[in-house]
N, CA, C and O atoms as a MOPAC input file, in Angstrom:
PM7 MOZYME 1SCF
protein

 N      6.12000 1    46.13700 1    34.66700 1
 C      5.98300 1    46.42900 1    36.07700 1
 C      4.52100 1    46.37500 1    36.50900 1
 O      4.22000 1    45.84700 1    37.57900 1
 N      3.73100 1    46.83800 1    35.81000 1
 C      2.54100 1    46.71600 1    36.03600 1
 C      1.71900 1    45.36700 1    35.83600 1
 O      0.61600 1    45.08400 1    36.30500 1
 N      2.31300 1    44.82600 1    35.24700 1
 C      1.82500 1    43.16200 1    35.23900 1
 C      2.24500 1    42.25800 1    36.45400 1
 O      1.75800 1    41.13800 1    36.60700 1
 N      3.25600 1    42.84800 1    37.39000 1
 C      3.83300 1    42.01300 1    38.10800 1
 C      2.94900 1    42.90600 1    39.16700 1
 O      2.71800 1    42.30900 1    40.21800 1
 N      2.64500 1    43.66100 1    39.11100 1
 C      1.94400 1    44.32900 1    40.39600 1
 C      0.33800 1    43.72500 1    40.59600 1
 O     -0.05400 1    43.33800 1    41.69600 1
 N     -0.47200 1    43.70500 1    39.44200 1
 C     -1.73400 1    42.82500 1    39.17800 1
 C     -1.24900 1    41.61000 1    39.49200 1
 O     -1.48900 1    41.24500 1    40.64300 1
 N     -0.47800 1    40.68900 1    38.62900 1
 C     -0.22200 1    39.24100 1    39.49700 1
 C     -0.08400 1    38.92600 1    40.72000 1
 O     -0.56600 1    37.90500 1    41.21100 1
 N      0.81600 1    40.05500 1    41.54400 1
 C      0.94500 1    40.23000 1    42.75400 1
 C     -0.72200 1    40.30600 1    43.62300 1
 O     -1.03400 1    39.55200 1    44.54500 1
 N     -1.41500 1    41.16100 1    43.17200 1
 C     -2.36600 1    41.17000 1    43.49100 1
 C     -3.00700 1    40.42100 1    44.08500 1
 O     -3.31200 1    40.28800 1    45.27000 1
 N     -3.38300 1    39.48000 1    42.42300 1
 C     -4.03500 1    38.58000 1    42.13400 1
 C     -3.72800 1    37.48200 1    42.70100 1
 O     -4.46700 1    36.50000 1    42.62900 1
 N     -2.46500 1    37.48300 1    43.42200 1
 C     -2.07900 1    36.11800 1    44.42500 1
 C     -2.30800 1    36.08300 1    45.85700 1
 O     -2.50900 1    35.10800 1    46.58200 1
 N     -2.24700 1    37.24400 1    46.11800 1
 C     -2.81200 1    37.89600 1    47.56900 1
 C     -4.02200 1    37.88600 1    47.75500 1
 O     -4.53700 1    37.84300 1    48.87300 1
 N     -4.58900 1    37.92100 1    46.75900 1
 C     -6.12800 1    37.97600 1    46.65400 1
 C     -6.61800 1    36.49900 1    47.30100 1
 O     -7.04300 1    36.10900 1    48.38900 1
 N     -6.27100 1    35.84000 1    45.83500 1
 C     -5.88600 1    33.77300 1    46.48700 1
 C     -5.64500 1    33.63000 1    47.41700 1
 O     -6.38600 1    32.90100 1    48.07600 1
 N     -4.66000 1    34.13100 1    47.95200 1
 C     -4.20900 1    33.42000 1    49.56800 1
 C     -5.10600 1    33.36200 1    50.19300 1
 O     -5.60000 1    32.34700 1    50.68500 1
 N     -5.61300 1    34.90100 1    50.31200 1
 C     -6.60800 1    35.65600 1    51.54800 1
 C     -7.94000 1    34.79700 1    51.51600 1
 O     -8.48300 1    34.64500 1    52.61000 1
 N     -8.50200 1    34.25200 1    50.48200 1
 C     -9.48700 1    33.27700 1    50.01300 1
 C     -9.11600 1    32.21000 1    50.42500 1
 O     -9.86100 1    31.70700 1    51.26700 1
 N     -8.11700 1    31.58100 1    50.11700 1
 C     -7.94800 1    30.46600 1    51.05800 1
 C     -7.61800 1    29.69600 1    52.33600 1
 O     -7.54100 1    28.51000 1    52.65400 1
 N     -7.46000 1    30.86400 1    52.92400 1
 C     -7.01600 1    31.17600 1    54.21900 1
 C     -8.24700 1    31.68300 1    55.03800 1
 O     -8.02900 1    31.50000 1    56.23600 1
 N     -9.50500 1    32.27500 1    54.79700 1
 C    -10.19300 1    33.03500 1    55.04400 1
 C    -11.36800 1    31.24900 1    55.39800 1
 O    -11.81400 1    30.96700 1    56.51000 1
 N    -11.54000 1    30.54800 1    54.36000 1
 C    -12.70200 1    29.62300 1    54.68200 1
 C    -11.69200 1    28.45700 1    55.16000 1
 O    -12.08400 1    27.33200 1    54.84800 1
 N    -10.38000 1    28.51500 1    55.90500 1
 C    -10.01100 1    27.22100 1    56.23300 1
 C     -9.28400 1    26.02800 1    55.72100 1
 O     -8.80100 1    25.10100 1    56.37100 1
 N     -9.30000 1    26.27300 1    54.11100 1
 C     -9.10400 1    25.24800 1    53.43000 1
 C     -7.61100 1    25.00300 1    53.17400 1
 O     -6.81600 1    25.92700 1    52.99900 1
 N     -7.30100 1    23.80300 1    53.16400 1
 C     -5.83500 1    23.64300 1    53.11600 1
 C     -5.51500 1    22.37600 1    52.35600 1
 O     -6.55000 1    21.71700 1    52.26600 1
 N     -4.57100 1    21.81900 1    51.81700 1
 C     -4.21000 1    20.63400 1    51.23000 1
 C     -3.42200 1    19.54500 1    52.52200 1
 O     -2.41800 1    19.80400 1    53.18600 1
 N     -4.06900 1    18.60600 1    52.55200 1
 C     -3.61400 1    17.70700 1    53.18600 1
 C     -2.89800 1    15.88300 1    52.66200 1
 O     -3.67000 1    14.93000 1    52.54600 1
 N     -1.93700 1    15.79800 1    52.51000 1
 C     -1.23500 1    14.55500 1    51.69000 1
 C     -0.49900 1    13.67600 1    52.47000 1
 O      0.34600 1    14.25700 1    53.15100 1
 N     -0.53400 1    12.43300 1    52.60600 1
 C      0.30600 1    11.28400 1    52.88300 1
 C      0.21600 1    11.21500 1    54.34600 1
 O     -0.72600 1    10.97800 1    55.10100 1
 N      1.42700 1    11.48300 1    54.53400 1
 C      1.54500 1    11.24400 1    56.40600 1
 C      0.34900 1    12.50100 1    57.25300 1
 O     -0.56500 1    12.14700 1    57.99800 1
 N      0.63900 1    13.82300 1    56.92600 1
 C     -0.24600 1    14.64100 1    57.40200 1
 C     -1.79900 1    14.34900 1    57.41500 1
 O     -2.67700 1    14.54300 1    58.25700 1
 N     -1.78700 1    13.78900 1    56.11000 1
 C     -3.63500 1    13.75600 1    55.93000 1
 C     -4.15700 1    12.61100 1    57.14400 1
 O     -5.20700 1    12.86800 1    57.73300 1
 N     -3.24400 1    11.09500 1    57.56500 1
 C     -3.30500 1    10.37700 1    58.34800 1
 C     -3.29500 1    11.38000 1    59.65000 1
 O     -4.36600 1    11.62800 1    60.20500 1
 N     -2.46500 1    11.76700 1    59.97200 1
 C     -2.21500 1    12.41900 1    61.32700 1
 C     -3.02900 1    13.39100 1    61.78200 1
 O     -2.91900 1    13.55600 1    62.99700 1
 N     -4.04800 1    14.31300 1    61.08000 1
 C     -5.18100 1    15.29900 1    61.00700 1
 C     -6.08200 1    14.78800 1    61.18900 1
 O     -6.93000 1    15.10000 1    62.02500 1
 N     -6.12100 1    13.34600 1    60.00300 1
 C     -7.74600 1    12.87500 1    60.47300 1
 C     -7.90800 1    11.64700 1    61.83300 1
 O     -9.01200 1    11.29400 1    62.24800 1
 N     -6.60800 1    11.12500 1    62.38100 1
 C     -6.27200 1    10.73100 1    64.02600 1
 C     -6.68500 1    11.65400 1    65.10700 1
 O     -7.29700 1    11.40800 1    66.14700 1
 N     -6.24100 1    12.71800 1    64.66400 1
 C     -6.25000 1    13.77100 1    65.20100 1
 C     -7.87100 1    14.32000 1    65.64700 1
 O     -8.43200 1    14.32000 1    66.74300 1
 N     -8.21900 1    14.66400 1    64.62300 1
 C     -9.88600 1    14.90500 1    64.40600 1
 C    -10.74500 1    13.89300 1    65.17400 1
 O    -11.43700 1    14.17700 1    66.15200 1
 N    -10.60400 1    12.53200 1    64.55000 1
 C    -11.27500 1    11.36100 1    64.74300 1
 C    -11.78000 1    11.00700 1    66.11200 1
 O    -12.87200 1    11.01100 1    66.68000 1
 N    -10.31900 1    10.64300 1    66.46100 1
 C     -9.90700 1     9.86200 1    67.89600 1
 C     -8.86000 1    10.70800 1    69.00700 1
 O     -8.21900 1    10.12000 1    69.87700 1
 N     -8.83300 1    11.97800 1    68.82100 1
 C     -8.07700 1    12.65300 1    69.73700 1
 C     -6.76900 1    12.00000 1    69.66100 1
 O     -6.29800 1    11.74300 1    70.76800 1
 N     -6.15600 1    11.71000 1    68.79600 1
 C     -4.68800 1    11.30800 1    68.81800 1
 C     -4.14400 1    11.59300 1    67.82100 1
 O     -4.51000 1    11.58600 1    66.64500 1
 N     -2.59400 1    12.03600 1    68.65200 1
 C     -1.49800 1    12.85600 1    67.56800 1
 C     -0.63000 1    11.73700 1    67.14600 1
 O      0.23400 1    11.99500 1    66.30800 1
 N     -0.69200 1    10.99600 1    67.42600 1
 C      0.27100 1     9.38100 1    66.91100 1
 C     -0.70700 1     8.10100 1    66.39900 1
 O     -1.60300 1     7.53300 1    67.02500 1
 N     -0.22800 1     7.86600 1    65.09200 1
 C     -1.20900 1     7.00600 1    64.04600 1
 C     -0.15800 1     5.72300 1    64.14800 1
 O      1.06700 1     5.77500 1    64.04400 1
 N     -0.89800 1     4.68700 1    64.35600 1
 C      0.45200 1     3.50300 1    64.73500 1
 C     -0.44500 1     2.41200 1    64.36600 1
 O     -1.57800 1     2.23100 1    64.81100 1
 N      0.03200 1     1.87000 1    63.70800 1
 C     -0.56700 1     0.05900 1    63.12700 1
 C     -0.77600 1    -0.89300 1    64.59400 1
 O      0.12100 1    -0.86900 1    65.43700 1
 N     -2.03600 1    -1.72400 1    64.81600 1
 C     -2.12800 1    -2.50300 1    65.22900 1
 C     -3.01900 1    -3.69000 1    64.88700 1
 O     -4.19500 1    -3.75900 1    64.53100 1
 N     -1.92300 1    -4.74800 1    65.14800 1
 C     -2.37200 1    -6.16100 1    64.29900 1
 C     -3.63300 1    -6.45800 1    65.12400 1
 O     -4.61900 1    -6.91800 1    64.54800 1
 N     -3.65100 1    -6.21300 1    66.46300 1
 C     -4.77200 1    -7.09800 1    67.20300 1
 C     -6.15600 1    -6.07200 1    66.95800 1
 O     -7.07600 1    -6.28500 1    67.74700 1
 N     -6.32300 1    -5.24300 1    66.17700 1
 C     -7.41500 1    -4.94300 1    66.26800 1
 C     -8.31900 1    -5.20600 1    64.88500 1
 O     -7.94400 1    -5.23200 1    63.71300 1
 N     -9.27700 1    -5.33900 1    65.30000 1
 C    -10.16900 1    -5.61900 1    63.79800 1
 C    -11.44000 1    -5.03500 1    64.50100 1
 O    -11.77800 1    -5.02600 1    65.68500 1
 N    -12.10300 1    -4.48500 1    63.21500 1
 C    -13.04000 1    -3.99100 1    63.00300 1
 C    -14.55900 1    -5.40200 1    62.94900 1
 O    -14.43000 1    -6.53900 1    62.49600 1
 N    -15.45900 1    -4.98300 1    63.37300 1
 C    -16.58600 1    -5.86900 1    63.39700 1
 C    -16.89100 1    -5.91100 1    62.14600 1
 O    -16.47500 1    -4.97200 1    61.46800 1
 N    -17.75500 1    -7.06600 1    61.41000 1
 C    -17.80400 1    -7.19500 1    59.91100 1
 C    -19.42200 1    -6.24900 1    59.60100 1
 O    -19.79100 1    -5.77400 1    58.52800 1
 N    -20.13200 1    -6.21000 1    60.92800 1
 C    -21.23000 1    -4.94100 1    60.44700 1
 C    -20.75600 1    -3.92700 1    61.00000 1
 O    -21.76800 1    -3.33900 1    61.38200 1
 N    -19.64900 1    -3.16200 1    61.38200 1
 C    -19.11000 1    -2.09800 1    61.42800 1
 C    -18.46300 1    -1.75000 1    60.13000 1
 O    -18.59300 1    -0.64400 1    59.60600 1
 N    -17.85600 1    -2.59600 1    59.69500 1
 C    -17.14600 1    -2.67000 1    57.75700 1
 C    -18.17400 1    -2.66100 1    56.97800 1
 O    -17.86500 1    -1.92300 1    56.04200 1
 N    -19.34700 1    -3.10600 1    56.80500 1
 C    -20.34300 1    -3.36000 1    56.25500 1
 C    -21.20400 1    -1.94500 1    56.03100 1
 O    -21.93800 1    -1.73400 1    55.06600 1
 N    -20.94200 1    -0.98000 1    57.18500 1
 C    -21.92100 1     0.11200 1    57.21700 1
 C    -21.04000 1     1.29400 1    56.51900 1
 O    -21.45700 1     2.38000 1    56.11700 1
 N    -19.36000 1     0.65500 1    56.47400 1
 C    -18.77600 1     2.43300 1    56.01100 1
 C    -18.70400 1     1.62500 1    54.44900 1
 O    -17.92700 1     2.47000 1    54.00400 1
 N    -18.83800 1     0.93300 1    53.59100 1
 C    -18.95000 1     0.37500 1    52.54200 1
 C    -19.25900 1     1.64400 1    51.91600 1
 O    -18.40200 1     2.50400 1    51.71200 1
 N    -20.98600 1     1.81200 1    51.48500 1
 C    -21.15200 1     2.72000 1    50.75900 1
 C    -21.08600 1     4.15700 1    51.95600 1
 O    -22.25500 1     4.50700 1    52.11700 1
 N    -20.53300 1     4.68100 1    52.45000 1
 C    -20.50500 1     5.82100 1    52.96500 1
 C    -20.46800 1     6.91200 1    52.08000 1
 O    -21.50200 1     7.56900 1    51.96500 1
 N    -19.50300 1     7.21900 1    51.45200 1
 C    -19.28300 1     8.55000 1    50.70700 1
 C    -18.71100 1     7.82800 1    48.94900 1
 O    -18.11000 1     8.58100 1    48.18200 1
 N    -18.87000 1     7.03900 1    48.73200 1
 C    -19.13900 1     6.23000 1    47.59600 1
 C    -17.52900 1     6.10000 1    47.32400 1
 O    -16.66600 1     5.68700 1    48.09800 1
 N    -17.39400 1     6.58100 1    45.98200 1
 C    -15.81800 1     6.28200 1    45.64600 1
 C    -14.83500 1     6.95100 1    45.84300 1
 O    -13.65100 1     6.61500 1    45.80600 1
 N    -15.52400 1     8.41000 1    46.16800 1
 C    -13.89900 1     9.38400 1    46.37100 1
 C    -13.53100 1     9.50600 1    48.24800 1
 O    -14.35300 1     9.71100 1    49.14100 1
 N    -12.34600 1     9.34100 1    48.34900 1
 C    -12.09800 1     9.06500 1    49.23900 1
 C    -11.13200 1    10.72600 1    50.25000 1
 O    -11.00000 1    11.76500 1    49.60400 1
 N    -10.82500 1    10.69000 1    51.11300 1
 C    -10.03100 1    12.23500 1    51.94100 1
 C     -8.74500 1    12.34300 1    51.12800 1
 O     -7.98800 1    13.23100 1    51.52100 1
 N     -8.35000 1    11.65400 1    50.11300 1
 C     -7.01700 1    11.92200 1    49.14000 1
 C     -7.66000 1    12.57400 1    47.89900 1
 O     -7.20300 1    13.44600 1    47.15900 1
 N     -8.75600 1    11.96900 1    47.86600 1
 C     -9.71600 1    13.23500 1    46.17100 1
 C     -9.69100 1    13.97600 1    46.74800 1
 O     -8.93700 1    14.88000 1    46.38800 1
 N    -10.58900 1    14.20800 1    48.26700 1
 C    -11.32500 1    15.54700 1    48.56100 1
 C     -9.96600 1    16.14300 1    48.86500 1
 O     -9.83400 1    16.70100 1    47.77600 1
 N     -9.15700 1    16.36600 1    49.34100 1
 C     -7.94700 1    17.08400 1    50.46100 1
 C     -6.32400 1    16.78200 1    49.79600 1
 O     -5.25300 1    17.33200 1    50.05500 1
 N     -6.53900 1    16.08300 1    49.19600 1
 C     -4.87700 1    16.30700 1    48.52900 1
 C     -4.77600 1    17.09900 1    47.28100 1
 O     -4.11800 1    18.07700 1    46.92600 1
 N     -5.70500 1    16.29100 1    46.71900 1
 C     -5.54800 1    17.24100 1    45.08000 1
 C     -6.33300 1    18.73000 1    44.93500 1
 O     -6.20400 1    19.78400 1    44.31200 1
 N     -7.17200 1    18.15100 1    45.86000 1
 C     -7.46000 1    20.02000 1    46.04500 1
 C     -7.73200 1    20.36000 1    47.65800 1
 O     -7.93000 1    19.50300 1    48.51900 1
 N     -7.69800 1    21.76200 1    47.86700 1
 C     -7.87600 1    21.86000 1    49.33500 1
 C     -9.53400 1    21.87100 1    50.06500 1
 O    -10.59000 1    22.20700 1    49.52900 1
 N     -9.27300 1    21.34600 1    51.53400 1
 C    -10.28700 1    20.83000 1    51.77400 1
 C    -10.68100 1    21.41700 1    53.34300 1
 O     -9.76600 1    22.11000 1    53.78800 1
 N    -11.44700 1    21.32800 1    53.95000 1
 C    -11.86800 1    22.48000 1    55.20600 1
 C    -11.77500 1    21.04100 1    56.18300 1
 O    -11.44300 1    19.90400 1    55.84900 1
 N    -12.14400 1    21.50000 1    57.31900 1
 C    -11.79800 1    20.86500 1    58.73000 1
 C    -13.23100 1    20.21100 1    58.56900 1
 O    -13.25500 1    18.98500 1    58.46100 1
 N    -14.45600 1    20.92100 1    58.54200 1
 C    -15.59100 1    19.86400 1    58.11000 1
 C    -15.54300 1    18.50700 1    56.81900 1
 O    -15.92800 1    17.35800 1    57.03900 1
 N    -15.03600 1    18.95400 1    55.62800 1
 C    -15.21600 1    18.02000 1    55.18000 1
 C    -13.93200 1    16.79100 1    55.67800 1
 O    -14.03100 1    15.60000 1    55.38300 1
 N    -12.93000 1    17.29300 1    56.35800 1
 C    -12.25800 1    15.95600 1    57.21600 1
 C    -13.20100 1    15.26000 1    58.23600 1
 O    -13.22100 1    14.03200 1    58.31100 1
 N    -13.84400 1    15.91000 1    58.88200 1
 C    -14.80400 1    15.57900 1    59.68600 1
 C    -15.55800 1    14.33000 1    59.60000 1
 O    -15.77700 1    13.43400 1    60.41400 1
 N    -15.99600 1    14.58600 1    58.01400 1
 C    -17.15400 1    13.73000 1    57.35700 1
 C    -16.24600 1    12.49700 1    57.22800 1
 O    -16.87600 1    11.45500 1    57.40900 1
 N    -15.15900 1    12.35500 1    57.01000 1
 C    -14.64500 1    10.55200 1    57.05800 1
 C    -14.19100 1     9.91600 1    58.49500 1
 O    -13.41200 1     8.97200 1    58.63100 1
 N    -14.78500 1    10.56900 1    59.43200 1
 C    -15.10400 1     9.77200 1    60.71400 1
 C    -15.54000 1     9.10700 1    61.19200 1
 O    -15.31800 1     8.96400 1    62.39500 1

């Protein structure tokens, strides 16, 4: 009984920590729809063929944040509203 009361604890404790600086896990469709959201003020993420990006607009997010991408930072572990920010 007393082990389940410390675990108990000890999970409440966690929550309150992660809940407290913001941080949350974001995956697949959501992580798209948060960072639309963030980005460009839009709650609907929708493919369009006619748009392309300028080749020195592609050219400048190249090395941006090197290899890990908002699925390292925010899926596999949780991640704050600033560091979504940063892949804007």
């Amino acid at each position: 009984m007393k082990l389940f009361l410390v675990l108990a604890i000890v999970v409440v404790f966690a929550w309150s920590s992660e809940a407290q600086n913001g941080a949350s896990y974001y995956c697949g469709r959501r992580l798209a729809e948060v960072l639309a959201t963030l980005c460009w003020g839009s709650e609907e993420v929708k493919r369009d063929a006619g748009w392309w990006m300028s080749p020195d607009a592609a050219h400048s997010l190249s090395g941006a944040r090197g290899k890990r991408g908002p699925v390292d930072e925010c899926c596999y572990k949780p991640c704050t509203v600033d560091e979504l920010l940063s892949y804007c």
